[in-house]
Structures are given as structure tokens and as C-alpha cells.
N, C-alpha and C positions, 0 to 999 in steps of 0.2 A: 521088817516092814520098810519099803523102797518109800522115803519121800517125795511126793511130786514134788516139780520145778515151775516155779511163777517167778516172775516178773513183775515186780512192784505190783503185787494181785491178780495178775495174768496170768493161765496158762498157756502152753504154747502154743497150741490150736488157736484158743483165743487169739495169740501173739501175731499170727497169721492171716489172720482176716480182717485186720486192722489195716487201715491206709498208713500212708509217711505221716500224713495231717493229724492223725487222732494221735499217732508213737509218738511225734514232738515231743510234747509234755511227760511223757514218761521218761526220753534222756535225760543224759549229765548236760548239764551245763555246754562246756564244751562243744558234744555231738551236736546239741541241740544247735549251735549258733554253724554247724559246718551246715548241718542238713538244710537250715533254712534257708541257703546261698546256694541251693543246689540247681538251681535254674543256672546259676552264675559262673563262679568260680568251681565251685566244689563238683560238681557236675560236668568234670572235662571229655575229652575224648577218649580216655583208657578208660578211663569209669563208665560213660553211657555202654561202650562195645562188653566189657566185664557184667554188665548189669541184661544186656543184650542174648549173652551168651548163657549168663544162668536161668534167663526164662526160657533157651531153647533144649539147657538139660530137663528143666521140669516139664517141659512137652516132648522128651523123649526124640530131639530132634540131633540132640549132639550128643557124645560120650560124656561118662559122670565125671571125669578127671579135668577139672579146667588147671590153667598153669597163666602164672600171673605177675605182674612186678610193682602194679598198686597196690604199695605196702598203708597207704593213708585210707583204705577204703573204710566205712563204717558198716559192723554186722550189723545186716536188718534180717526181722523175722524170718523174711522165704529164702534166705542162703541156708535154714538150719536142713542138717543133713548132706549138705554137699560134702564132695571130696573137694579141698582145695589145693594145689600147689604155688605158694609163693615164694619169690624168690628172697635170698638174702642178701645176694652181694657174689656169692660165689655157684651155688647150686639153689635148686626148688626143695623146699620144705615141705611136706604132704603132711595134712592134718582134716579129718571131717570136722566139719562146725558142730557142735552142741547147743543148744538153748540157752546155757549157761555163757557163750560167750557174745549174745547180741548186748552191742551197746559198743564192744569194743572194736578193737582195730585189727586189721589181716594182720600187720606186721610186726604183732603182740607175739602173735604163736611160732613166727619165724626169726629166730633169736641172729643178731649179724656178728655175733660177737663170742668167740668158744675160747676156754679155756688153755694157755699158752702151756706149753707142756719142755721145755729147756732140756736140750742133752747137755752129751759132755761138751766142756770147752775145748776146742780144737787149736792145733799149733799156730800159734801168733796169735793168737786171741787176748792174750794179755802178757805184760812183760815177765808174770815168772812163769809163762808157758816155752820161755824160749831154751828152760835149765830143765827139763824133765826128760828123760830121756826117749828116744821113740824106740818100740821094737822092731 
């Protein structure tokens, strides 16, 4: 048995049909004080055109694949089911939004940071690399 997914009592459908006004109070702390500045600050010009562009995938007026470098955006409802690409610093990260990740941030799921992986020490790299022999 698959458990539905709610939202501090919500399902998603429900989560959908909600304004920004009534979702307030169901964020963290945090979201809650970006979103209420959204006229303001939080509301710049990458974000209104990003916000612009996803209600033109859901009118079927642009392709599903948007690509993106606001990594501060906050998931709301009607991004669920997009394909997103965000960037990290180097290349695009491609992840669908789920239900499960409204509240959070795009640049959650696009990680800037990958594990170092060290070869070998090469000649001169330290002083008893200078006594080993090369072949």
C-alpha cells in the first residue's frame, strides 16, 4: 500500500489550488519571511522571467525542460512535476520536482560540491618524489 503525500494536511491537488496568501502559514519560518518580500526583494528579475516561463510550460506554450541559475528560488505547489535544470557552478543538474520537495530550495537538489577523488603524486610534488625512480 502506496502512502499518500500531504503537506502539513494537504494533498497535492489541494496544494495546487491554494494562492501564495493562504501557503504562507503552512511554510518554515524562513520561506515564509522570503515569500512575504516577494513584491520586494525576493521577487527579482530571474525569478519573475523563471516564474513567467513555468506558467508558459503549463499552458503548453514552451518545452517541459526549463534551465536555470536561481539556485534561491522557493518550491511552490504548481512547479510540482516540472523537469527542472539547475545550474551548479559547472554544468545543469536535471531533476522533476515531487510534492515532497515544496517548501524547499532549487539549489537543494543541485549539489556545487562532488567528492575529490586524488591520484597519484606526480614528480616534484614533494621532496621524496625527487628520489624515486621514473621509468
Amino acid at each position: 500500500m502506496v502512502r499518500e503525500f500531504k503537506f502539513k494536511g494537504y494533498t497535492a491537488d489541494q496544494l495546487q489550488s491554494l494562492s501564495i496568501e493562504t501557503l504562507l502559514p503552512l511554510m518554515n519560518a524562513r520561506q515564509r519571511r522570503s515569500l512575504d518580500k516577494r513584491v520586494g526583494k525576493y521577487m527579482n528579475d530571474e525569478k519573475r522571467k523563471l516564474r513567467e516561463e513555468i506558467r508558459l510550460v503549463r499552458e503548453g506554450k514552451h518545452n517541459n525542460k526549463l534551465k536555470t541559475h536561481v539556485r534561491d528560488m522557493i518550491i511552490l505547489p504548481d512547479m510540482v512535476g516540472l523537469n527542472i535544470a539547475v545550474h551548479n557552478g559547472k554544468e545543469f543538474f536535471t531533476f522533476t520536482i515531487r510534492p515532497e520537495m515544496i517548501g524547499h530550495y532549487l539549489g537543494e537538489y543541485s549539489i556545487t560540491n562532488r567528492r575529490v577523488q586524488h591520484g597519484a603524486p606526480g614528480v616534484g610534488a614533494s621532496r621524496s618524489s625527487l628520489y624515486v625512480p621514473l621509468k
